[in-house]
N, C-alpha and C positions, 0 to 999 in steps of 0.2 A: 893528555899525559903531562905529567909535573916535569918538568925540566932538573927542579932538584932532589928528585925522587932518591932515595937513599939519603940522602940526611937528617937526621932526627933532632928532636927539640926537647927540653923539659919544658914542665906547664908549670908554672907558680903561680900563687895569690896575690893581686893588689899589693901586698908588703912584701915585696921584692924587687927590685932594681931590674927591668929588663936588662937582657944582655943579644947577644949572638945567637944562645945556644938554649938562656931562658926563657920562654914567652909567658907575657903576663895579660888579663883582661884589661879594658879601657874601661874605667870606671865609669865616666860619664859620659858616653856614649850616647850621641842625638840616637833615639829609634828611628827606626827605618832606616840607618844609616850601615854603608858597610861595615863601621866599626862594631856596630850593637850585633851586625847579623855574624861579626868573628868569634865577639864577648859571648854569646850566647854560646857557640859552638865550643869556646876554652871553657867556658863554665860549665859545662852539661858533661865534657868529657873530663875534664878533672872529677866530676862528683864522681861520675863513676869508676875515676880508678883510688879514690880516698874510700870507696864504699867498698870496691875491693881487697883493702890494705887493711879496710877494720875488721871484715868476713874474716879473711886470712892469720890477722894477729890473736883475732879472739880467740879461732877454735885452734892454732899453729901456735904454740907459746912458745917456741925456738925461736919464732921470727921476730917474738915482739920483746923478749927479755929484756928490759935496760935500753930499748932504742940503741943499743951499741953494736957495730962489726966484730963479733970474735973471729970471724974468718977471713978470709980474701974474697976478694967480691966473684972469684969465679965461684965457690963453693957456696955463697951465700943465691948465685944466681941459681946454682943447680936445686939448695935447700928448698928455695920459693917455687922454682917450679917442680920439686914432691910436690912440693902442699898444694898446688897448685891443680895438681892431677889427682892428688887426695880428694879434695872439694869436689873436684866435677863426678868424680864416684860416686864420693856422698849424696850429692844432688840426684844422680841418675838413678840410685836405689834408694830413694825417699830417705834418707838417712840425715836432714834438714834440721829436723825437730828441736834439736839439742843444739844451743850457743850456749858458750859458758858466761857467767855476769861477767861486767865488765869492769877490767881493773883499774885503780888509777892512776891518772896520769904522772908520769916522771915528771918533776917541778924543775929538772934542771936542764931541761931539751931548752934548747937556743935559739931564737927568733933573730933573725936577720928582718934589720928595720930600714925601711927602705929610703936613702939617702936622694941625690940624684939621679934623676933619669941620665942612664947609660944611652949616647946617643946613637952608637952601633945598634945595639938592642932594639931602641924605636923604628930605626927605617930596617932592621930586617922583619921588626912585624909589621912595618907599612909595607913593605915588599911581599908577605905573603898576605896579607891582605886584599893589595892590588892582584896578585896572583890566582887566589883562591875566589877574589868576591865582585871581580869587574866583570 
């Protein structure tokens, strides 16, 4: 059992500052190492909630408009899980077939580039690391 069971984390990519609350992969990570066998498990589950987010934005065009909040984030939670419960319908009755092209990208979305390492950030993912990988 996790001890810190109830507290959640975001995943970010390499170009982001760990933090507390964001976890980021160890780029160069020895293999065989517990940091490679964490890397691999933040990698493998980011992919698949990005592969999630592009299922969702392609055929949900509410969610994807302008990368922008026009709502509060409760209403925005509630929108994603329609579509959410949408897709799995979709899926269940073969309804798969049809993605629509894919649109381009907004040029004005924002990248946070990653400065110093937050040292908070590094020992709470050395913390679950040791937790999850010893």
């Amino acid at each position: 059992m996790i001890e810190n069971e109830g507290r959640y984390y975001l995943l970010g990519d390499n170009g982001y500052t760990p933090s507390p609350i964001l976890l980021t992969p160890i780029v160069d990570a020895p293999e065989g190492s517990l940091e490679a066998a964490y890397t691999h498990e933040h990698v493998s589950t980011r992919c698949k909630v990005e592969q999630c987010f592009g299922i969702l934005t392609r055929v949900w065009l509410v969610i994807s408009t302008a990368r922008k909040l026009f709502y509060s984030p409760e209403k925005v939670t509630r929108i994603i899980i329609a579509c959410a419960i949408l897709h799995n319908y979709r899926k269940l009755n073969g309804m798969l077939d049809y993605l629509p092209p894919l649109q381009p990208e907004d040029e004005n979305v924002q990248v946070h580039h990653r400065g110093n390492d937050d040292q908070a950030g590094l020992q709470e993912r050395n913390n679950i690391i040791n937790l999850m990988y010893n």
